[in-house]
C-alpha positions in Angstrom: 21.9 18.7 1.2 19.7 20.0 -1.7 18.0 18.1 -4.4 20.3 18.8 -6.8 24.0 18.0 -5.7 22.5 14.6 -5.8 23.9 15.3 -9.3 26.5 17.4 -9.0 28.2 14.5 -5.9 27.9 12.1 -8.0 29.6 14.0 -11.3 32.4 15.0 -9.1 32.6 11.7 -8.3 32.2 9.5 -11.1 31.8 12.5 -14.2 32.2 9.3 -17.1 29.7 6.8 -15.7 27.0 6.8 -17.8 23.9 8.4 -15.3 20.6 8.2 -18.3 19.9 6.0 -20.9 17.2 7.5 -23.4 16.5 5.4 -26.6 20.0 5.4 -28.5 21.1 8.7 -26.1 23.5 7.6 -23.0 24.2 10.5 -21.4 27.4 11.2 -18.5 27.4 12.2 -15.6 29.6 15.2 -16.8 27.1 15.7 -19.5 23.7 16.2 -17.4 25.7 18.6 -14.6 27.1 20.4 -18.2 23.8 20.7 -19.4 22.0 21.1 -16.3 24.2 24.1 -15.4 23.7 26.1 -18.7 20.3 26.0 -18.6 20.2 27.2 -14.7 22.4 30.3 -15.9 20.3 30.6 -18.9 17.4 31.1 -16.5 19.0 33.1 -14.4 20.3 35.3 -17.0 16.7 35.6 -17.9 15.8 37.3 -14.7 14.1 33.6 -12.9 14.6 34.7 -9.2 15.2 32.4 -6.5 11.6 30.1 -5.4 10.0 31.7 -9.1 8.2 28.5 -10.6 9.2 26.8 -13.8 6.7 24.2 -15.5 8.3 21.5 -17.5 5.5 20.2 -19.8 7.0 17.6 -21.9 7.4 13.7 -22.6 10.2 11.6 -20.4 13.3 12.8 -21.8 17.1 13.8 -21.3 15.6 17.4 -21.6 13.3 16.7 -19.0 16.0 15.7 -16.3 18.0 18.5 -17.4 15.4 20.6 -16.9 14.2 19.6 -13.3 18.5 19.7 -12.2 18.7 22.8 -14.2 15.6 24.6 -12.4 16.8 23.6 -9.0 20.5 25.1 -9.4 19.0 28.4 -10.7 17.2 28.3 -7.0 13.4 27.6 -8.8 11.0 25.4 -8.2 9.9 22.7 -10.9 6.8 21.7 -11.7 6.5 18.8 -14.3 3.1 18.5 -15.7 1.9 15.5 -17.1 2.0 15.4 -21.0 -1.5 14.2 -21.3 -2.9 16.9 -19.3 -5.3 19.1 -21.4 -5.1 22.7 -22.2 -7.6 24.0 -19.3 -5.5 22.2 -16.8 -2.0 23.8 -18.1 -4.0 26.9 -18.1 -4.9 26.2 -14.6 -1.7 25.2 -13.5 0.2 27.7 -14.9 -1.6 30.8 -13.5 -2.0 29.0 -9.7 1.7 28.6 -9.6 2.5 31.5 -11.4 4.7 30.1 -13.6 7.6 32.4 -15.2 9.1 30.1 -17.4 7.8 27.0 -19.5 9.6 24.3 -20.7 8.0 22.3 -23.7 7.9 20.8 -26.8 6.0 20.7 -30.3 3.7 18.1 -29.0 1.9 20.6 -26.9 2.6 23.7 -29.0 -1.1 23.9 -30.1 -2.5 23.2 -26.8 -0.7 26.5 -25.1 -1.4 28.3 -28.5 -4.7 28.2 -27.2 -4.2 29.3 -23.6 -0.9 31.9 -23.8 -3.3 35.1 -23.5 -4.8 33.4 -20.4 -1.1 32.9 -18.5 -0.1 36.4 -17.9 2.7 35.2 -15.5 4.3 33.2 -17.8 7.1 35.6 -19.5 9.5 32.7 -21.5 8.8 29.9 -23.8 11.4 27.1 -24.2 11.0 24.8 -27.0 13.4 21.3 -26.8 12.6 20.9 -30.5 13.5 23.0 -33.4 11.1 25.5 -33.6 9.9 26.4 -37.3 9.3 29.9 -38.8 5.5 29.3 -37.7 5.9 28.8 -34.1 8.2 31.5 -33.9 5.2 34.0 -35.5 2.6 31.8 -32.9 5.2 32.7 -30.6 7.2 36.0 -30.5 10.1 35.5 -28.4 9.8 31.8 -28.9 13.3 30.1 -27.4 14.6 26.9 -28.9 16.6 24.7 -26.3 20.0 24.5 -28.0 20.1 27.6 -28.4 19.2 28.7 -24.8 22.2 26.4 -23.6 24.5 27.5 -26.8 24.5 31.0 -25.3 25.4 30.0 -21.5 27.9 29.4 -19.8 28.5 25.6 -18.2 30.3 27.1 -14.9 28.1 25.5 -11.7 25.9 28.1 -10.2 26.1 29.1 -6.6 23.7 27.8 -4.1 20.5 30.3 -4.4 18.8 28.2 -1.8 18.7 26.4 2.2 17.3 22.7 2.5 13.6 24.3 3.6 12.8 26.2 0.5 10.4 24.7 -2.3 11.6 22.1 -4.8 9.2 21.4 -6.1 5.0 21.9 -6.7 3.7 18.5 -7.7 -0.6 18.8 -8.5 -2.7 16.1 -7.6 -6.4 15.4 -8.3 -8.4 16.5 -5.2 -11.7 15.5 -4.4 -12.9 18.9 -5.5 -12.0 18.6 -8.9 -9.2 21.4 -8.6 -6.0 20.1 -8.8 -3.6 21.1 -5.6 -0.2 21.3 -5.8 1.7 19.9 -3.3 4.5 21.6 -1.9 7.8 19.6 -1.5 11.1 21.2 -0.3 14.1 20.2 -0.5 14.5 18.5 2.8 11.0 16.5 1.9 12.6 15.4 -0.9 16.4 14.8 0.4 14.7 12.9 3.4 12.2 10.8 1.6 15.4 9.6 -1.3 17.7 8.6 1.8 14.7 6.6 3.3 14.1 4.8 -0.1 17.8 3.9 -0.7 17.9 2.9 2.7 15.3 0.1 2.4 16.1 -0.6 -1.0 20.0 -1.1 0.0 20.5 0.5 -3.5 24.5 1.0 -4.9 26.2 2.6 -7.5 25.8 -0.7 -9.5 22.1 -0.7 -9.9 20.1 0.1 -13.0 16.7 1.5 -12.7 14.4 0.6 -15.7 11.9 3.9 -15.5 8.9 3.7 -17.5 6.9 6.1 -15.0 5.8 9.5 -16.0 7.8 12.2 -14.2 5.1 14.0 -13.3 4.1 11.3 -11.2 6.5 11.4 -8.2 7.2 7.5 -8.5 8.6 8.3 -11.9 10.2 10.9 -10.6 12.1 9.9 -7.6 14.1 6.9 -9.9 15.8 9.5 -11.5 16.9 11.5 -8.2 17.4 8.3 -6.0 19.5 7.0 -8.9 21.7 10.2 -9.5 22.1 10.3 -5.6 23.8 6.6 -4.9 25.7 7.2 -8.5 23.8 4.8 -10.9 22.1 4.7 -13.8 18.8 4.9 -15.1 16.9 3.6 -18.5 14.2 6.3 -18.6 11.3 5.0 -21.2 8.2 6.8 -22.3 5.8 4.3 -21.5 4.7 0.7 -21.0 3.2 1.3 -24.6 5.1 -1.9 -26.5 5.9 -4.5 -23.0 8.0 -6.6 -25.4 10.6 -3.8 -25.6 10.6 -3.5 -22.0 11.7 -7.1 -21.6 14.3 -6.5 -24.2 15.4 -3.6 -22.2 15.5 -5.7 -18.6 17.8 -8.1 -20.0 20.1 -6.3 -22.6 20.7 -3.1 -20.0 20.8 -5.9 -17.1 18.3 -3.9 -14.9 18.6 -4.5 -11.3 15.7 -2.6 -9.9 12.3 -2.6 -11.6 9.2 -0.1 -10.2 6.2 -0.7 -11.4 2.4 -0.5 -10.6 -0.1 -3.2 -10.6 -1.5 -2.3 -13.8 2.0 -3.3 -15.3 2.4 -6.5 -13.2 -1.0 -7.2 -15.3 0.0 -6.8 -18.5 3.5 -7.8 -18.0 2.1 -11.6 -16.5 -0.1 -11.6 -19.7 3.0 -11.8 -21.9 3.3 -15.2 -23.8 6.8 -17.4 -23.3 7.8 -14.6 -20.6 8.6 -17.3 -18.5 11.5 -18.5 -21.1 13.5 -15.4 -20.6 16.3 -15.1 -17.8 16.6 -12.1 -16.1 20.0 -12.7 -13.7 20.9 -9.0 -12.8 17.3 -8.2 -11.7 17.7 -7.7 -7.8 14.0 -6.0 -7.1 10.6 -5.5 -7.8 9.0 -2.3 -6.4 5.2 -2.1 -6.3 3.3 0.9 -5.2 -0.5 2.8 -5.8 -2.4 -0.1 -4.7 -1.7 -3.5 -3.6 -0.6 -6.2 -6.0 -3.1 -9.4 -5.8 -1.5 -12.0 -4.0 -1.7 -14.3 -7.0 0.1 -11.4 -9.2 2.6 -11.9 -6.8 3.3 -15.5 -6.9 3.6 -15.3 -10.7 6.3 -12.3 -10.4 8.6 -14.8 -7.8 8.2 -17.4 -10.3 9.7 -15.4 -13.1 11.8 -13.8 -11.5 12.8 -15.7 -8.9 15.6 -14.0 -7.7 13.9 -10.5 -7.1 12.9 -9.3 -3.8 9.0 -8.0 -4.2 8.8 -4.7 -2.1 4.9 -4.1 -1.9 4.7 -0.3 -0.4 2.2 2.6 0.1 2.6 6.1 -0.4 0.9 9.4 -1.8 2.2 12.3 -3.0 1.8 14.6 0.1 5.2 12.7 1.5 6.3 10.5 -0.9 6.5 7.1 0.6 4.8 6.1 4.2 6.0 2.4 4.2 7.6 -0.9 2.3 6.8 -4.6 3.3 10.1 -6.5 3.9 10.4 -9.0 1.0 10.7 -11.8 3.8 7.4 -11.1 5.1 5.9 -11.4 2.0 4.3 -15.1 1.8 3.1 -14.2 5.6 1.4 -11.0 5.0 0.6 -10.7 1.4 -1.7 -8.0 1.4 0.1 -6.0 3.8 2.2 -2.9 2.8 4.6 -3.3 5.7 6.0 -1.0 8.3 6.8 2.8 8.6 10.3 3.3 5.9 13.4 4.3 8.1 13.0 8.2 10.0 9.3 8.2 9.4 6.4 7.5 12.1 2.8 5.7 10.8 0.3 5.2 13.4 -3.8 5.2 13.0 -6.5 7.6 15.2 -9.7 7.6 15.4 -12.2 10.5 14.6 -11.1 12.3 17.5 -7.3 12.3 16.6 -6.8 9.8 19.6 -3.8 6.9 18.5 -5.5 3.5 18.5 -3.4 0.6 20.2 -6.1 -2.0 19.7 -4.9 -4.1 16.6 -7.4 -4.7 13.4 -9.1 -1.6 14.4 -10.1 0.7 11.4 -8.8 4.2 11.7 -7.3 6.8 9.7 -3.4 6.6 8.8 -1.3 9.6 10.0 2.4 10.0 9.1 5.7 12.2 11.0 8.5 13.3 9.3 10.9 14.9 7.6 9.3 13.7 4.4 6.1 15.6 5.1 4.8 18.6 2.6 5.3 21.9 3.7 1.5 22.4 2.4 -0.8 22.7 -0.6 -0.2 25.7 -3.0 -2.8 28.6 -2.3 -4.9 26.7 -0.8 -5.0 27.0 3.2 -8.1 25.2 4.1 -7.1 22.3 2.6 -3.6 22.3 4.0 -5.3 22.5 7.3 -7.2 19.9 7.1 -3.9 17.8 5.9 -1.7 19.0 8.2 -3.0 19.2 11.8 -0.9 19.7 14.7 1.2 16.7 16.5 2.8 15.3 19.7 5.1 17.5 19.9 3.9 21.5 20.2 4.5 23.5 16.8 4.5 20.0 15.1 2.5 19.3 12.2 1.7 16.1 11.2 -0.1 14.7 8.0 -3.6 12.9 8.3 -3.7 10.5 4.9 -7.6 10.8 4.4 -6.6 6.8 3.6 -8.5 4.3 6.3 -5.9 1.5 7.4 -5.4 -1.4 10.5 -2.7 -2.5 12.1 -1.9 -6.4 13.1 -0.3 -7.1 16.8 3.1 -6.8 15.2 2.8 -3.8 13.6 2.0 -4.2 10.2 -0.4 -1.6 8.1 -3.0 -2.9 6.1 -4.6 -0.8 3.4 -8.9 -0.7 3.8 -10.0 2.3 1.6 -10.2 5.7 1.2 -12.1 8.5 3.3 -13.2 10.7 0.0 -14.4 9.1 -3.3 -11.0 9.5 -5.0 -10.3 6.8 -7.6 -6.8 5.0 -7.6 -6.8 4.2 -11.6 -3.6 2.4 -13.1 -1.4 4.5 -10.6 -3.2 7.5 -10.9 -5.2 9.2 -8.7 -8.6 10.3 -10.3 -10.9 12.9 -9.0 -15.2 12.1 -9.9 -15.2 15.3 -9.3 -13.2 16.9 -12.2 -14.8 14.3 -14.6 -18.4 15.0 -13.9 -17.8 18.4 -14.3 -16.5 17.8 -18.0 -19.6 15.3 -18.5 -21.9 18.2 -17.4 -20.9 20.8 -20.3 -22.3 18.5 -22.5 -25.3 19.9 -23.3 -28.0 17.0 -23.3 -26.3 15.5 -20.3 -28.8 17.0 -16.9 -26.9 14.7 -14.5 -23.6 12.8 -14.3 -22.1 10.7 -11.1 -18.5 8.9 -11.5 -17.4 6.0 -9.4 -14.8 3.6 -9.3 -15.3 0.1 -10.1 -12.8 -3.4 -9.5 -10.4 -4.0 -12.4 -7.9 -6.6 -12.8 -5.8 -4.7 -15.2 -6.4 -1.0 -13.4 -7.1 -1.9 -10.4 -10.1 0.4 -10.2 -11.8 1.4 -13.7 -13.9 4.9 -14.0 -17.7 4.2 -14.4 -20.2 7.0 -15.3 -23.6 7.1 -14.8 -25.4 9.6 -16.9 -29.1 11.0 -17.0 -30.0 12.7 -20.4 -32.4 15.5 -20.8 -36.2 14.8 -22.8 -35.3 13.5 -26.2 -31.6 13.6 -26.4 -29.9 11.7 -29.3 -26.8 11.2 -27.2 -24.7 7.7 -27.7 -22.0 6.4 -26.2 -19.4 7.7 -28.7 -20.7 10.9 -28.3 -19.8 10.7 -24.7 -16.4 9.2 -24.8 -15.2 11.6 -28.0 -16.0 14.9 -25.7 -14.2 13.2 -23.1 -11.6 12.4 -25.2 -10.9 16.0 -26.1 -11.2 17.3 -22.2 -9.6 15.1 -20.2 -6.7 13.0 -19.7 -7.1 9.5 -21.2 -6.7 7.4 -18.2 -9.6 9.9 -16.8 -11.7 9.0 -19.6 -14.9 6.2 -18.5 -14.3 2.8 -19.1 -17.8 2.1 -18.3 -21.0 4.7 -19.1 -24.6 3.7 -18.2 -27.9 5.5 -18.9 -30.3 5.9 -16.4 -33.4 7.8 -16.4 -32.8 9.0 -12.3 -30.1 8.6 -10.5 -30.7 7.1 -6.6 -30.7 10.2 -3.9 -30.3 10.3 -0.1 -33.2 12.0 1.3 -31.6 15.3 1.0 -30.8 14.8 -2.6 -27.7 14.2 -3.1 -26.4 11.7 -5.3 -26.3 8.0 -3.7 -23.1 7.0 -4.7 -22.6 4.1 -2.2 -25.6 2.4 -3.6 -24.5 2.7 -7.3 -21.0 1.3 -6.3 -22.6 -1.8 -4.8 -25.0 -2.4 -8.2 -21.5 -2.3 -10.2 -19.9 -5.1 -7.9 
C-alpha cells in the first residue's frame, strides 16, 4: 500500500463521510480525493517528475492535506515545513532538498521574497490565498491555488511509485545546528500507521481533535491514521485559546485526543474544567516526553473514561513504543513495550544487547518503520543506521539512553547529545548559539536545557559580552525573535563574565546545567 490510497480506500468506500473538519469547512471524503487529484495532475502537468520534492510551507489547513495527498499521487515527496520556521531555514531547506515546487501562503510571502534568488531549484510558486497585483510583480509566474485546480482535471492519477520510494523528507534539529531531513518512504510510513491503529484499536467512528503542527510528524500522522481506518479529524491551528479546544472535545464528540505534556499543563490549569463531561472521549495519547505522574492522575479524574497511552518516539521511525493503559498506575513513568511489528532492545557501547534489567544503555529499534536515511548527509545516516542481526540489515541506534525492568518495560533516562526536548519540539543549542553569536557584542554564547513544568525542558542561555557592551536583555530576545523560531527563543538569559571550561577549553556544559537545577 502507499501513503496515499489511505485516502483514496476510504473515499471509495465511504465518499460522503465527512473526513476534515477546519473552522466552519467540513470537507468529504469525495472532496479531499477531488481536490487532492487536481492538484497531483496540476503538478504533473507542470513537469514535477516522480521522487522531485515539493515543500508545503503553510499553517494547518484543508490546503495543507490536500497538498501532502496531492504530492504523493503525482509520485513526489512532501516536505511540510513548519510555519514558524525563519527565512534562512526555508532557504536552507529548500536548496538541500531541492525543492521544485512550493506550496504557501501570504503569511510567508515576505519571508521567501527575501530568499527566491537563493532557491535556484525551486521553478513554481503556489499561493492558497488570492494573490494581489503586488505579489504577482514580487512574483512573476506567481500561481494562485484555485486556479491551479480550476484548470485540472479531477480524474485519479496512476500510481507513479512502489511502497520503497520516498514519501516524505521530514527535517529535524540535529545536534549540529543543521537541520537533517529524514527520509521516510512509503512503507515507513504505511508500517508505522498500521502499528498505531493497532494499539490504539482505532474505527471508523473515531474523531481525532488535531491541534499539532503538521510538520511535526505527531501532527501529521492523525491525519493519515485517520483517513486510513475511515474517520474524521478536527484539524486546529494551535493550542492558542484552550477554552475553544474544550468547546471543540465536547460539541465534535472527540474520541481520541493527542497531545504533549506541555498541553496536559495548560489544559489542567483551566478553571471549572472538571465541570465539563466529555462521554465520547475514548483516549488520551501522550508523546515527546513523559507526562508527570501527578499530570496523570488529574487527566483520569477528568476524564475518567479515557485510556492514557504514555509512548516514545522520534522522528527517525515514527513511534518505538506505547504503555498499555492498564499498566499505568503500576509503571507510571514508563513508556511501555515495543508497538506491534517493531523490535526495541538496549546495547551497550560496544553494540552488545544487554539482558541485565535496570541497566543503562542505548535504545535501538527493527523495523519496517525505520528511515531509509538522512537527506545528503551519509555520515550521519551512518552513525544512525548501523548494521543488525540479520546480514544486510540496518537497524536504528536512538542516541536516547533508556532501562529495561525484568518484564520488559522501557524507561526513558536521557539523551546521548545535548539536544533539548522543548514543548514537543526538539531543539538544537547548537543552531541557537550560533544566532546568539552574530550579535556583535556577544564573544561567547552556551544554551542548555533546564526543568519546566509547562515545557518540560525550557532554553537557558548563558552569554559573555565583549569590554563595554550596552547589551540588555531585550536586545537579546528581539534579535532572537527575528532569527529563530519562537519556541527556540531563551526563556532564561544570564550574563557572565567567563563561562566554565574543561581543561581543553571547551565549554562545561554539564556544570552549568547542574547551577540551573
Amino acid at each position: 500500500m502507499l501513503v496515499h490510497e489511505f485516502l483514496e480506500l476510504s473515499a471509495d468506500r465511504q465518499p460522503d463521510k465527512i473526513a476534515l473538519i477546519v473552522g466552519d469547512k467540513r470537507l468529504s471524503y469525495r472532496q479531499l480525493e477531488h481536490d487532492s487529484n487536481c492538484l497531483a495532475n496540476a503538478l504533473m502537468a507542470g513537469d514535477l517528475k516522480k521522487q522531485d520534492r515539493v515543500a508545503v510551507l503553510v499553517e494547518s489547513s484543508a490546503e495543507a492535506v490536500i497538498s501532502v495527498f496531492g504530492i504523493l499521487k503525482a509520485g513526489g515527496v512532501f516536505s511540510v515545513i513548519n510555519p514558524q520556521v525563519k527565512a534562512r531555514k526555508v532557504e536552507y531547506i529548500l536548496n538541500d532538498c531541492q525543492a521544485r515546487v512550493l506550496i504557501t501562503d501570504q503569511a510567508h510571502l515576505a519571508e521567501i521574497s527575501l530568499i527566491k534568488a537563493q532557491c535556484p531549484f525551486l521553478k513554481r510558486i503556489v499561493l492558497v490565498d488570492a494573490a494581489t497585483e503586488q505579489d504577482r510583480k514580487i512574483f512573476p509566474g506567481l500561481e494562485s491555488w484555485p486556479d491551479f485546480l480550476a484548470e485540472s482535471q479531477a480524474t485519479r492519477p496512476k500510481k507513479r511509485c512502489i511502497d520503497i520510494d520516498l514519501a516524505s523528507l521530514i527535517y529535524t534539529s540535529g545536534s549540529t545546528g543543521i537541520p537533517k531531513g529524514v527520509m521516510l518512504t512509503h512503507l515507513n510510513m504505511v508500517s508505522a500507521a498500521n502499528s498505531i491503529i493497532t494499539y490504539l484499536e482505532n474505527t471508523a467512528d473515531d474523531i481525532i481533535l488535531d491541534v499539532l503542527p503538521l510538520s511535526f510528524d505527531y501532527g501529521l500522522y492523525q491525519v493519515l491514521m485517520a483517513f486510513k481506518f475511515g474517520g474524521s479529524v478536527v484539524l486546529e491551528k494551535s493550542f492558542l485559546y484552550p477554552y475553544r479546544i474544550i468547546e471543540l472535545l465536547i460539541r465534535e464528540k472527540i474520541t481520541g485526543f493527542p497531545i504533549v505534556p506541555t498541553i496536559a499543563a495548560i489544559l489542567l490549569k483551566l478553571k471549572n474544567l472538571d465541570k465539563h463531561d466529555f462521554p465520547d472521549l475514548r483516549y488520551i495519547t501522550n508523546t515527546a516526553q513523559a507526562l508527570p505522574p501527578r499530570h496523570i492522575s488529574e487527566l483520569r479524574r477528568i476524564f475518567p473514561q479515557a485510556k492514557i497511552f504514555s509512548m516514545y518516539g522520534l522522528t527517525e521511525c515514527k513511534r518505538v513504543s506505547y504503555l498499555p493503559p492498564a499498566e499505568i498506575d503500576r509503571r507510571p513513568k514508563s513508556v511501555g513495550i515495543a508497538m506491534p511489528n517493531t523490535e526495541a532492545y538496549i546495547v551497550d557501547e560496544a553494540g552488545n544487547r544487554i539482558e541485565e534489567p535496570w541497566t543503562t544503555g542505548e535504545l535501538v529499534v527493527r523495523g519496517a518503520n525505520v528511515m531509509r536515511g538522512y537527506w545528503n548527509l551519509p555520515e550521519e545516516t551512518d552513525k544512525a543506521l548501523r548494521p543488525g542481526p540479520i546480514p544486510g540489515e540496518k537497524v536504528l541506534f536512538t542516541g536516547d539512553l533508556f532501562q529495561m525492568d525484568e518484564e520488559g518495560f522501557l524507561y526513558f533516562v536521557s539523551r546521548k547529545d545535548d539536544l533539548i526536548k522543548v514543548a514537543g519540539e526538539r531543539v538544537s543549542p547548537k543552531e541557537i548559539e550560533n544566532v546568539l553569536c552574530e550579535i556583535e557584542d556577544v564573544s561567547e554564547a552556551c544554551v542548555v536545557g533546564v526543568d519546566d513544568e509547562v515545557l518540560g525542558q525550557a532554553i537557558k542561555a548563558y552569554l559573555v559580552l565583549k569590554k563595554d557592551s550596552v547589551l540588555k536583555e531585550e536586545d537579546i530576545l528581539r534579535f532572537c525573535s527575528r532569527n529563530l523560531e519562537n519556541f527556540m527563543i531563551p526563556k532564561y538569559i544570564e550574563f557572565r563574565e567567563e563561562l566554565p571550561k574543561s581543561a581543553h577549553g571547551k565549554i562545561n556544559k554539564t556544570s552549568l546545567k547542574q547551577r540551573s537545577l
